[in-house]
C-alpha positions, 0 to 999 in steps of 0.5 A, a space after each residue: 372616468 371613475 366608477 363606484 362599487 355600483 358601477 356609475 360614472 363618476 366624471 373627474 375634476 378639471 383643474 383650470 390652468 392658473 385656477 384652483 377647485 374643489 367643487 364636490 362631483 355627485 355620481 349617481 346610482 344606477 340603480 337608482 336611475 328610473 330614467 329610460 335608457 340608463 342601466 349598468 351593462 348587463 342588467 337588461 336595460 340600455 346603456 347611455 351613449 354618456 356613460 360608454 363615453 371614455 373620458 381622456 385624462 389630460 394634463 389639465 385633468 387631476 385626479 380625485 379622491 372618494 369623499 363619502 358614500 351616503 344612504 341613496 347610495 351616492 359617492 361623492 368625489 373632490 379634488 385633491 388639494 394642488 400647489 400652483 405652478 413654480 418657477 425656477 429661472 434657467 437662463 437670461 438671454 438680452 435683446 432688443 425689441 422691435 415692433 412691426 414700424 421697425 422702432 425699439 421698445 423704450 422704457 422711461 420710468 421717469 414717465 411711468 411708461 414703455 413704448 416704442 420710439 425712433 431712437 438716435 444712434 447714440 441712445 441705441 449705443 448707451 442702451 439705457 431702458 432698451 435693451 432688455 434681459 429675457 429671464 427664461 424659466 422652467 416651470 412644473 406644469 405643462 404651459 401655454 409657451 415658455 415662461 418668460 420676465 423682463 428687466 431692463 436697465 436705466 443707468 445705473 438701476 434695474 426695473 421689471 416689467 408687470 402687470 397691475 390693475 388701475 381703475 379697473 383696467 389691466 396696464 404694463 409698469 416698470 417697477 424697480 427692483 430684481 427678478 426673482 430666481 425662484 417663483 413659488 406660484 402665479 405671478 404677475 411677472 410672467 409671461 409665456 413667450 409664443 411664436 406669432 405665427 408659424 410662418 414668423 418664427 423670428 417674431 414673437 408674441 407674449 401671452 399674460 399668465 394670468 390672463 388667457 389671450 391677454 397679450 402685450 401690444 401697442 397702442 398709439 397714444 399722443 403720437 406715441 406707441 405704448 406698451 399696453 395689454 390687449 385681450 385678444 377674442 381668439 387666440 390664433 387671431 393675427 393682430 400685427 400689434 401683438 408681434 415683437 421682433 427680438 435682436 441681438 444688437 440695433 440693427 439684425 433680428 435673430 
């Protein structure tokens, strides 16, 4: 909360998570305020409920700066100029991912798709488009889980999972190509790994950064099981599709 030389409130500016402002935040006079019950402490009038009201600064709260005062004695606040969210890849981790009918997730660029198949013992052992490098990364903003990407390899190439509008509706593609060490801002690449329940700690789910409640899942398709994106209505929502078992090898989940 911030207050001018007149002793008004002048509430901060919330920044959203992935979101830039700079709307201008208007703090009213108190002296100027002809409404019952509105005054500064002291001056024989009663005081809002509102303006005794703490604000509590959150992570997701920046600070503001004065931008001018005008001659009806109004000071006008904006937000300070920030840079997006940076990421700087720590470890990569390879796994296999299972869905809850126990198949492996199973890339197929030559299909332009991902889904989850029953796969022979041979395809498992040869682990083309199916067994999965988790870059993990640090970020320098607190976020909603950690900051993950997926690559694969399909003999003898590499291909990274992102997300891309097609005909207005957000879908997964593999593209080829390598992910990246450093990010400078948002992208279309990462996502924030989360545990699916807190009673499935070896089950996960993976939340879309630039999409809240935006999460990977599967869809039945054509007797298939494709990798899509799914808006969820509520985060701690339990849908089973969303849920991705990890595993070191084919057959024992971590």
């Amino acid at each position: 909360m911030w207050r001018c030389h007149t002793g008004a409130v002048c509430p901060g500016v919330v920044l959203e998570r992935g979101r830039q402002t700079r709307r201008p935040t208007r703090c009213r006079s108190v002296a100027q305020s002809s409404r019952p019950g509105m005054g500064a402490p002291g001056n024989g009038l009663k005081t809002s409920r509102r303006e005794n009201e703490i604000v509590k600064m959150s992570c997701e709260e920046i600070a503001v700066c004065a931008v001018r005062l005008r001659e009806n004695l109004c000071l006008y606040f904006e937000a300070a100029e920030l840079e997006c969210d940076a990421f700087c890849k720590e470890k990569t981790i390879k796994r296999f991912f299972r869905n809850v009918n126990s198949q492996l997730l199973v890339v197929r660029p030559d299909l332009n798709m991902a889904a989850f198949e029953d796969v022979t013992d041979q395809e498992v052992k040869s682990g083309s488009g199916m067994y999965f490098d988790i870059h993990c990364y640090k970020t320098t903003a607190p976020s909603a889980g950690m900051p993950v990407a997926f690559s694969v390899q399909v003999e003898d190439k590499s291909y990274y999972m992102c997300c891309e509008k097609e005909h207005g509706k957000m879908v997964v593609r593999f593209r080829e190509g390598e992910v990246p060490k450093d990010i400078p801002g948002e992208s279309n690449i990462i996502f924030f790994k989360k545990t699916f329940t807190s009673c499935s700690s070896k089950a996960f789910k993976f939340e879309y950064s630039l999409e809240q409640g935006m999460f990977l899942a599967f869809e039945e398709e054509d007797s298939l099981r494709k990798l899509i994106l799914k808006k969820l209505p509520r985060e701690d929502e339990v849908d089973e599709t969303t849920k991705f078992l990890t595993s070191r090898n084919e057959r024992h989940n971590l």
